[in-house]
C-alpha positions, 0 to 999 in steps of 0.5 A: 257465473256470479260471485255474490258477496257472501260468497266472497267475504267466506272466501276470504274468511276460509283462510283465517279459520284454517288458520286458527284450526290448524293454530288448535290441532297443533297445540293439542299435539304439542300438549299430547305429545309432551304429556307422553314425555313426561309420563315416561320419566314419571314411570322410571322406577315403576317400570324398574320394578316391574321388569326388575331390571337396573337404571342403566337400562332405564336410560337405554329406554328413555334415550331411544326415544331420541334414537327413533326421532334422529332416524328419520328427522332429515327426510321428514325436514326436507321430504315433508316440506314439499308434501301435505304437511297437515296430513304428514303431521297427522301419520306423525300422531298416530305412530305416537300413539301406536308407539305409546299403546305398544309401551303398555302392552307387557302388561296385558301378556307378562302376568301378574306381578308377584313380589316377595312376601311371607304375609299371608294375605287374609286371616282366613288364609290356611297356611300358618307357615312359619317365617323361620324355616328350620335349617336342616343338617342337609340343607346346611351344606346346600345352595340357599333357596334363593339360587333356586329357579322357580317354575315358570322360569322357561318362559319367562326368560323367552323374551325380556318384556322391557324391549317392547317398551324400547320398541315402542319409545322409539316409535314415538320418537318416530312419531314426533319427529314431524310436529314441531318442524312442519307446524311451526314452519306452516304457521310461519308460511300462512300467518301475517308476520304480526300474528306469526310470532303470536301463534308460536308463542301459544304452541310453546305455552301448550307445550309447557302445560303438557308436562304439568298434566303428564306428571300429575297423571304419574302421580295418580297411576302411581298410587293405584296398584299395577293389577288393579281391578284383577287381584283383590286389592284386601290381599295386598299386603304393601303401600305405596311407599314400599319398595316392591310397589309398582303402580299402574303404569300401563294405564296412563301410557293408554290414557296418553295413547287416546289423547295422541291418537285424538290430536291426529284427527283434526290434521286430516281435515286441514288444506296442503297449502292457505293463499298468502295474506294480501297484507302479507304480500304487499309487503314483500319486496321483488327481491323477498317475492323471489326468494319465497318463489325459490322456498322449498316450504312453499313450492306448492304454491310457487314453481321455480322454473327450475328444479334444484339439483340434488347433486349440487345441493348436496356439493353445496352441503359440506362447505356451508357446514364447514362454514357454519362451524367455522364461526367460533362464536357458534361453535362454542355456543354448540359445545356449552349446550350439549354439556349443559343439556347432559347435566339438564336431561341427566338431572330432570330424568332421574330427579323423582327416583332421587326424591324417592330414594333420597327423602324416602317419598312415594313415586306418586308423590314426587311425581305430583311435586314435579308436576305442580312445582318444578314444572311451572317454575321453569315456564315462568323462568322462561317467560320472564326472561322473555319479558326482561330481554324485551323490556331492556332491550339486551343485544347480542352482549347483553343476552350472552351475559344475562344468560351466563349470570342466571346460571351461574347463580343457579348453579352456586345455589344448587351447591347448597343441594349438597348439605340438604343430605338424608341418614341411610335407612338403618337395615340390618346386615346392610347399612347397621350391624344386627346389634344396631350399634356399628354403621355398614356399608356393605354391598351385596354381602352376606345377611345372615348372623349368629341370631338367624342362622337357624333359618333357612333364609333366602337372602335375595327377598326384600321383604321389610320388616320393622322391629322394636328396636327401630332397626329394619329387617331384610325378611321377617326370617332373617330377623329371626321371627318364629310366629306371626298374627294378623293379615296384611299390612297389620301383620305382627311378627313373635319371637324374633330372636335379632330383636333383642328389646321388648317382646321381640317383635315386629311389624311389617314394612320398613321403619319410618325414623328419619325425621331429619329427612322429612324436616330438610325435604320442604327447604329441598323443595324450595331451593329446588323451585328457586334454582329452577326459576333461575337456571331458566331465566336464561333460556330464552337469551340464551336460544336468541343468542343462537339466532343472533350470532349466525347470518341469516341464510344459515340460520335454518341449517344451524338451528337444525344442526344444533338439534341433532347434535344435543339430542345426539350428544346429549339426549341419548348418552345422558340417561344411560351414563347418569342410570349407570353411575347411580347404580353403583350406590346400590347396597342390595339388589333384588333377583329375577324370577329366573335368577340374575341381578333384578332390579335394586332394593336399597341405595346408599343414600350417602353416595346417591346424593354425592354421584346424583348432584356431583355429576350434574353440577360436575357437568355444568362447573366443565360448561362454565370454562367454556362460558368463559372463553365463549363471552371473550370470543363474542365480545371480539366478534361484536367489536369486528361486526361494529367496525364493519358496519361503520366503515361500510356505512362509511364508505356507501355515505361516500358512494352516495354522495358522489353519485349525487354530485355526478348526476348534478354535473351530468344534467339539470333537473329538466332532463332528470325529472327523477333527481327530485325523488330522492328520499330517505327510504330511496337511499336506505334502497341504494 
């Protein structure tokens, strides 16, 4: 049988657009799978609200993303390697995506959401209850209202809805776990040299884009209300901007779910293995040509005669680990990393609750500014660091200083964050006396006064009012109003005995008077985009710095153990202790439906910004002394590496030259013919 020609140049076309298909389905489940990523942080405070549940625990959430990735990264880096990885890859997205349709699903079987609110929620509305519930004699030595369980409370309390959001974080982790190893190395392992570098370089600039679109889908879903399109939207009687707002956060975890279950399609498609450029392996050397036989990555392709001992490999594990970290250079390249990824993860994790809280924006719009301007800033950052480190041609050295400079400067810039501070929102009982003259800070205390102790107020319900005065109220009851009109947002409420100006009134919702917050936030923002920038010009030095100072047959194990001890180290614990100190700053929690401490309702925004900045640049100021004897110990290590290479380039030019001399004694040049060969690339192989 024949082949034509046209059957031979497809032939020879088939593996190029494998290639570039594979090239496509890859940086589209790089783009679904940080999209997701960057969701979950997006959903940080709506998620606290919806489950009423402390930040620390938020940090449990996000940190098991990490638990379920390190569960199975060994087996999916030596296991997958020797299966179809295009198909391996594939299960990987759709666990994502099941892991990521789970996290949505509480929404769908916990119920409406209910906050706290004496609004009524239309004019027509028949229940004229006052806000001032008369206190009765009987009721005066009784529990208050809010230590009362409402009904419902048996099953709500069966089972905390959170868990399946952990559960399916997890499965996600899970679900990544293949893409990035089995990807990169099945580019590396088919592509020309020349174009290998290229196609990674395009799946880390997806990678980066997918925040950006992750981030500006939090700030849509949070601007649309968690039960849009079951509640009548007129009966709504808070904004955004409130601290019982909870956004629609199931849907952009549904929206990431289609994108990540889509990005598995094309893998199914795609060969186990692509015949290797002919260019590719020309250039091998035999020695190369043995050691790609011998690769467990192409062991489909090439047999070994032998197959590996499991027991010997795992024998030879230990020594070479011991090995690895006996390189110091290494070792405190290990230590800096995971202290300055706690202070990164810490910070980029609880950075839009901070803008939230701090400068007083709404969740949709500190996701936004996250997504269009922090997230670019550290892409260009990396890239330009790139592009300096090519252009300047930085060693080893020059990498280790340039890295060390930007963050420094990074981090005495960030100082600066400190003095960009917010005045607490002034609310009664809590941050101000009723009187509005003396400051409070008093935490979890009593709210009543002489002026509402008539009322039988529940003091766990935040639900804001602003009065005449300027001062904000916890509950229309505890400012001591009588009457109300209107519906809604445009409620006014009469007769309030703690506003002690003007017609004692007040409006609903929070007073909005800290316009020095609002004039410091735009000089926040660009510091922040500044010092973003910067800290990430040092990134890629910083990554080759890692490769440079390891030889290369231990570069694979280093890479992969670097991995695990951050996300170890430092993806998991990061969140959990940075959600853990934050809430210490907390003035007034909220309550559960079935009692216990829910979900907190005013920060001290004095001690937030102090726990907030101070641990992050805390953590990065213990890195810098670490900097410091790292660059000592890799200047010593350069010199010894340079005195090597010149006494053994020393003593092979001695070699050499007296072989030559022998071979000249031994014989003339008609019996050794291939004296005459000897040529520069002939002695760079001797």
């Amino acid at each position: 049988m024949t082949v034509t020609s046209k059957e031979f140049k497809r032939a020879q076309r088939w593996p190029l657009f494998a290639q570039q298909m594979f090239l496509v389905a890859l940086s589209f489940a790089y783009f679904a799978k940080a999209l997701s990523g960057s969701y979950m942080k997006s959903t940080i405070t709506q998620l606290e609200r919806r489950f009423d549940i402390p930040s620390y625990l938020i940090g449990v959430i996000d940190g098991s993303f990490e638990i379920g990735n390190l569960l199975v990264i060994a087996f999916v880096s030596y296991f997958g390697a020797k299966l179809h990885r295009p198909k391996i890859i594939a299960i990987g997205c759709l666990l994502m995506s099941l892991g990521t349709f789970l996290i949505a699903l509480p929404h769908f079987i916990i119920g409406r959401y209910k906050f706290e609110t004496s609004i009524r929620s239309s004019v027509n509305s028949t229940s004229d209850l006052s806000p001032c519930p008369v206190r009765s004699s009987v009721l005066a030595a009784g529990p208050s209202t809010s230590s009362v369980p409402s009904s419902g409370c048996e099953h709500e309390s069966m089972l905390s809805m959170w868990i399946y959001v952990f559960l399916g974080n997890i499965l996600r982790g899970i679900g990544e776990t293949p893409v990035q190893p089995l990807g990169i190395s099945y580019i590396d392992d088919y592509a020309l040299e020349e174009n290998a570098a290229f196609y990674i370089g395009c799946v880390q600039t997806i990678s980066v884009i997918g925040p950006v679109f992750g981030y500006l889908l939090g700030s849509v879903c949070a601007k649309i209300y968690v039960d849009i399109g079951f509640v009548n939207m007129e009966s709504i009687s808070i904004t955004p901007g409130d601290a019982r707002w909870v956004g629609a956060w199931w849907l952009g975890y549904l929206i990431a779910g289609l994108i990540t279950l889509l990005s598995a399609v094309p893998f199914w498609f795609l060969p186990k293995s692509l015949p290797l450029p002919e260019r590719r392996l020309a250039k091998y050397s035999p020695e190369r040509t043995s050691f790609i036989k011998d690769s467990p990555l192409l062991e489909h392709k090439y047999q070994a005669d032998e197959p590996a001992n499991f027991l010997e490999m795992a024998k030879d594990f230990l020594p070479t680990l011991r090995s690895l970290l006996g390189n110091p250079v290494y070792f405190l390249y290990l230590c800096i990393t995971i202290i300055q990824f706690n202070s990164l993860i810490g910070m980029v994790t609880y950075k839009p609750k901070y803008i939230e809280q701090h400068y007083g924006q709404s969740a949709s719009k500190a996701n936004f500014l996250m997504g269009v301007i922090n997230i670019p800033a550290v892409a260009l950052g990396m890239f330009s660091g790139g592009v300096i480190m090519k252009k300047f041609k930085l060693s080893i050295m020059g990498a280790a200083k340039f890295a060390l400079g930007t963050s420094l400067l990074g981090y005495f810039l960030s100082l600066f964050f400190f003095a960009m501070g917010c005045e607490n929102a002034s609310v009664a009982g809590i941050t101000r006396s009723y009187t509005g003259m003396e400051s409070l800070y008093k935490v979890d205390s009593s709210l009543l006064a002489s002026c509402n102790a008539d009322c039988q107020c529940p003091e766990t319900n935040w639900d804001p009012v602003c009065g005449e005065n300027g001062l904000t109220y916890f509950s229309p009851c505890l400012a001591g109003c009588r009457t109300s009109h209107g519906s809604g947002i445009d409620t006014v409420f009469e007769e309030c005995s703690c506003v002690a100006v003007g017609n004692h009134t007040a409006s609903a919702g929070q007073c909005n008077n800290r316009d020095s917050c609002h004039r410091v936030f735009p000089y926040f923002l660009a510091l922040s985009v500044i010092t973003s920038f910067i800290i990430s010009l040092g990134g890629t030095p910083g990554y080759m710095l890692l490769i440079r100072c390891i030889r290369p047959q231990l570069k694979s194990l280093a890479l992969g153990f670097h991995t695990l001890t951050t996300r170890t180290l430092a993806g998991i614990p990061a969140p959990i202790y940075f959600g853990a100190v934050i809430d210490t700053t907390c003035l007034k929690w909220g309550q559960k439906k079935c009692g216990g401490r829910g979900a907190c309702r005013i920060y001290n925004t004095t001690a937030y910004r102090i726990a907030y900045l101070g641990l992050t640049l805390g953590l990065r100021t213990a890195s810098f002394f670490l900097c410091i004897l790292g660059l000592v110990v890799l200047r010593r290590h350069v010199r010894r590496q340079e005195h090597n290479t010149l006494a053994n380039g020393g003593t092979a030019a001695g070699e050499l030259q007296a072989l030559r001399k022998e071979e000249n004694n031994s014989c003339n040049s008609d019996q050794c013919p291939q004296t005459a060969d000897y040529g520069p690339e002939r002695e760079t192989r001797l």
